[in-house]
C-alpha positions in Angstrom: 0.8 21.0 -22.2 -1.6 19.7 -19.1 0.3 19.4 -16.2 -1.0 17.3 -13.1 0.2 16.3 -9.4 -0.3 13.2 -8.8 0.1 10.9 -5.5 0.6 7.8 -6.8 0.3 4.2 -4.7 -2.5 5.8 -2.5 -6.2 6.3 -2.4 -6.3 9.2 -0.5 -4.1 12.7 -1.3 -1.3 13.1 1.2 -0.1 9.5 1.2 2.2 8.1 -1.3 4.5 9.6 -3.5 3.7 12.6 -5.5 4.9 13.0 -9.2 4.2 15.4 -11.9 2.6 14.2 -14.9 3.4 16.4 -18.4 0.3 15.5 -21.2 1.9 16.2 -24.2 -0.5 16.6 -27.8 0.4 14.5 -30.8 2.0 17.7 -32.5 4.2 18.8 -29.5 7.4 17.5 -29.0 9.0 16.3 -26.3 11.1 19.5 -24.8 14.6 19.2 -24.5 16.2 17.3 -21.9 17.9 20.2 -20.2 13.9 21.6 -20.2 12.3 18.8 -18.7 15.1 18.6 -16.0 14.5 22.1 -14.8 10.7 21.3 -15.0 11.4 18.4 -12.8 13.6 20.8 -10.5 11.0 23.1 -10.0 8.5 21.1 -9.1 10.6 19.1 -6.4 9.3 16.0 -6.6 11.3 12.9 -7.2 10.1 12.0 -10.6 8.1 13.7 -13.5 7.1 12.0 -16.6 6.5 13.8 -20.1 3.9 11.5 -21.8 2.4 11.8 -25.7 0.4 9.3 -27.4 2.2 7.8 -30.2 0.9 8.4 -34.0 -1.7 6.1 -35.0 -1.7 4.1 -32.0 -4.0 5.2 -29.1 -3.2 2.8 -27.1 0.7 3.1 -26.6 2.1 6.4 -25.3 5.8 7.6 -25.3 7.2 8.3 -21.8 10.4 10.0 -20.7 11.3 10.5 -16.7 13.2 12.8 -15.2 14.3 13.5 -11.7 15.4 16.9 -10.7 19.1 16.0 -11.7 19.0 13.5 -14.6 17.0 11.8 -17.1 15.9 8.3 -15.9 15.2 5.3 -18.2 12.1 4.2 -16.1 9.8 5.0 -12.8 7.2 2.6 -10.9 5.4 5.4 -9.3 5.5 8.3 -12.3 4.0 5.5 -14.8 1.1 4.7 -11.9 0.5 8.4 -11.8 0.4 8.6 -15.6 -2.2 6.6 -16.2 -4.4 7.8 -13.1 -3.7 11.6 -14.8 -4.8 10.2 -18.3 -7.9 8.8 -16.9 -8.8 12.0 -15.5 -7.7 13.4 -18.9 -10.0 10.8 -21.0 -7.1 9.5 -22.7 -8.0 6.2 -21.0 -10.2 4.3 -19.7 -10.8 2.8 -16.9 -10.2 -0.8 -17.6 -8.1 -2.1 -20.8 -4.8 -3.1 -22.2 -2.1 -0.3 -23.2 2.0 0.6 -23.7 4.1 2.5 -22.9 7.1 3.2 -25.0 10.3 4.5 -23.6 13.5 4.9 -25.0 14.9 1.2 -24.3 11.6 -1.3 -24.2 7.6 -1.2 -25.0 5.9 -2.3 -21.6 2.6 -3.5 -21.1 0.1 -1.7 -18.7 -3.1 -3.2 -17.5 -6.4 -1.0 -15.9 -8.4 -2.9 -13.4 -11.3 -0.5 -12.4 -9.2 2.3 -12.0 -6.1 0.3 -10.4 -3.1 0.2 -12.8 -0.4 -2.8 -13.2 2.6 -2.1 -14.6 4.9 -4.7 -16.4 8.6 -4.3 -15.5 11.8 -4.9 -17.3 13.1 -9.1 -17.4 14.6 -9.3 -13.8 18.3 -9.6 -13.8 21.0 -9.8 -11.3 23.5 -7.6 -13.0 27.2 -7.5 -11.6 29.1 -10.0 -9.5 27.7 -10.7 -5.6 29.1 -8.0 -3.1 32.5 -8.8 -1.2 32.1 -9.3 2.6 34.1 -5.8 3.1 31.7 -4.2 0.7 28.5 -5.4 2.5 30.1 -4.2 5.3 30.7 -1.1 4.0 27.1 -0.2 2.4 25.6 -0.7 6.1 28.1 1.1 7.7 26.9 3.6 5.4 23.2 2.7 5.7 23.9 3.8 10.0 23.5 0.6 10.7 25.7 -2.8 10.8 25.4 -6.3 9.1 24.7 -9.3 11.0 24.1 -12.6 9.6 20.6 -12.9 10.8 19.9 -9.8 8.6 20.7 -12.2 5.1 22.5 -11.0 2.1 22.1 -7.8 -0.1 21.9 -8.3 -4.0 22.1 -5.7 -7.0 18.6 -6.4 -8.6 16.9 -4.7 -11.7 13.8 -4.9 -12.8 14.6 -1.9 -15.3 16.6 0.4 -13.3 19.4 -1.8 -10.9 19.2 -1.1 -7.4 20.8 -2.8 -4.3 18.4 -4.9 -2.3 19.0 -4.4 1.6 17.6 -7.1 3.5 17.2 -5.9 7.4 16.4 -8.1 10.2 13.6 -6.2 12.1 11.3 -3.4 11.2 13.2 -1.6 14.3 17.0 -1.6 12.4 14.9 -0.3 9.4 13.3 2.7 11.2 16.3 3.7 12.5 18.2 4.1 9.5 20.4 6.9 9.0 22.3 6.9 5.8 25.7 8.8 5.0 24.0 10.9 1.8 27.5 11.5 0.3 29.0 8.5 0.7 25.5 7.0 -0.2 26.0 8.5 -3.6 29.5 7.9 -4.0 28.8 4.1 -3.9 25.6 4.3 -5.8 28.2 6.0 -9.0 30.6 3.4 -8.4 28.5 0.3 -8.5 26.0 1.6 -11.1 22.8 1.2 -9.3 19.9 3.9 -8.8 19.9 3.5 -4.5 19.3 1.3 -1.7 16.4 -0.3 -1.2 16.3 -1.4 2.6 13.5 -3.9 3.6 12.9 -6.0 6.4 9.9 -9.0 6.5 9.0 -8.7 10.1 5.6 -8.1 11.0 2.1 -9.4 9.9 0.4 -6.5 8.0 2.0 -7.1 4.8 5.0 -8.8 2.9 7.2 -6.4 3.5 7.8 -3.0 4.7 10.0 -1.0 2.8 12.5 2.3 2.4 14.7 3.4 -0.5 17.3 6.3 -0.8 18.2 7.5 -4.4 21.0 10.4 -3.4 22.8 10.1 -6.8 19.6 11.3 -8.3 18.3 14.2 -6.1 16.2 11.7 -4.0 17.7 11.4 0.0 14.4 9.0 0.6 11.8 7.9 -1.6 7.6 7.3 -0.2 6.9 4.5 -3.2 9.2 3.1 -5.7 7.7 1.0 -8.3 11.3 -0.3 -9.7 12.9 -1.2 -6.4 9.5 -3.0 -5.6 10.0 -4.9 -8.8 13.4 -5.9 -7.6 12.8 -6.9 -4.5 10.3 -9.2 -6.1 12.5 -11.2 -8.0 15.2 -11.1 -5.1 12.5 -12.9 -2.7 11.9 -15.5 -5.5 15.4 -15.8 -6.3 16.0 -16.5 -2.5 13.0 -18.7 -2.4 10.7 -16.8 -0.2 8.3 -16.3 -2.5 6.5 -18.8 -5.1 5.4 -17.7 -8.7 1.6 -16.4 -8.5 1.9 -14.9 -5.7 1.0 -11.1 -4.8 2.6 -9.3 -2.6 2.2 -6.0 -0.2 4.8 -3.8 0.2 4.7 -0.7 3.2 6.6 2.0 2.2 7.4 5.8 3.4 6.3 5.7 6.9 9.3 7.1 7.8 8.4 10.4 5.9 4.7 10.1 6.7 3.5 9.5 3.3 2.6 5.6 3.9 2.3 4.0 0.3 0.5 0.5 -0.2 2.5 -1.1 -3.2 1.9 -4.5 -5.2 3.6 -6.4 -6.9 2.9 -10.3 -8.8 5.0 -12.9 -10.0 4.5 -15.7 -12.5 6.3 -17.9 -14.4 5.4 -17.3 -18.1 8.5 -17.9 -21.0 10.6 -16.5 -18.1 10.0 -14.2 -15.0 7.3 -11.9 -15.2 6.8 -9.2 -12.9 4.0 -6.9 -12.4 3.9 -3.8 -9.9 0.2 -1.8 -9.4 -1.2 0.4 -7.3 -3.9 2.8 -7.2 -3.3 7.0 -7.6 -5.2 10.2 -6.2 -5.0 13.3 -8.1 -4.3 16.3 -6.6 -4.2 19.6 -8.9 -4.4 20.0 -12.2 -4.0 23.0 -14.9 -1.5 24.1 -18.1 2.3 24.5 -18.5 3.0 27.5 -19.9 6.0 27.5 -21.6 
């Protein structure tokens, strides 16, 4: 098995967010999920994704994601690093049409030069719309408060559900200081993956961005390529964004690992969301196990 480190939604190392990326031959099998998760543990980053072509088709690779708790049923940034490690690895090339296949749903994945665009899960709004008492609750635990001027938080998926967090200023999204806990406890009880916390002040992109995944090992996350995906559709179904457009998310300057995300919309037999970004490979080598 080739292992790599990846930093994915950067060009340059030390940005971004790093992942590990497993390359597994036809012949091996995946390892067992108890495996993978201490893999995942002892390499300490957020996500790493096991990846093998699939028989016969060169073109559409089998993916499973793990963070160092639990297995995961997708991940924006691991899939972006994926395909920047299988470049590196030939199993790619730089511009071209591919799959990936996990466990739930085949998803299309498009090379531009070296720039990858992933195709997310159909965007739903899964659940019923939060309570007043319960938005109030999920800021109080956010560290901050909820003021009308700030708008109104959705649960969003794109493939994994999150909570959208809409913030009024870039200033009550730096100062963020979530209850990790209690930040977990309510992730378990509504079902979602984290917070997503976003504010659209300021000029240098759409948004700037910061998510917190506690149920799943992750306290704050530099790029997440779901949540991005989700907070797509939320800004379109809100109508603050138009189909065909692209837009620029700023995420993990807060943990000095600023990450350049994109994401594009269009209207096509439904929603259609796509999130890219480009990757930087950092070390590579063999698992020996």
């Amino acid at each position: 098995m080739k292992l790599f480190i990846v930093h994915a939604f950067t060009p340059t190392l030390f940005g971004g967010n790093p992942a590990g990326v497993v390359l597994l031959k036809q012949e091996e099998p995946f390892p067992p999920k108890e495996l993978c998760i201490r893999i995942a543990a002892d390499l300490r980053y957020s996500e790493t994704v096991f990846v093998k072509a699939e028989e016969d088709q060169e073109k559409t690779f089998q993916v499973r994601y793990y963070t160092p708790t639990n297995q995961v049923e997708l991940c924006g940034h691991a899939t972006i690093a994926a395909f920047q490690a299988m470049q590196e690895a030939h199993w790619v090339h730089s511009t071209g049409f591919y799959h990936i296949h996990t466990e739930e749903e085949l998803l299309p994945i498009q090379l531009e030069d070296g720039f990858v665009w992933m195709t997310m899960g159909i965007p739903q709004l899964p659940g019923p719309e939060l309570a007043e008492d319960q938005i109030q609750q999920l800021y109080k635990i956010m560290g901050t408060t909820h003021e009308k001027e700030d708008g109104m938080p959705l649960i969003v998926s794109t493939g994994l559900p999150d909570i959208i967090m809409p913030l009024s200023s870039k200033k009550k999204l730096d100062e963020l200081a979530p209850d990790f806990p209690a930040l977990a406890h309510l992730s378990e009880t509504y079902g979602v993956t984290g917070v997503h916390a976003f504010t659209l002040e300021g000029n240098d992109a759409t948004a700037h961005t910061r998510n917190f995944a506690p149920f799943f090992g992750i306290d704050e996350e530099a790029a997440t390529g779901t949540a991005s995906g989700a907070l797509t559709y939320y800004l379109y179904h809100q109508g603050l964004l138009k189909a065909n457009q692209t837009c620029v998310f700023i995420q993990g300057e807060a943990m000095n690992r600023p990450s350049r995300i994109k994401t594009r919309l269009r209207e096509e037999d439904g929603i259609i969301i796509e999130v890219g970004g480009t990757s930087s490979v950092m070390a590579s080598g063999n698992l020996h196990l």
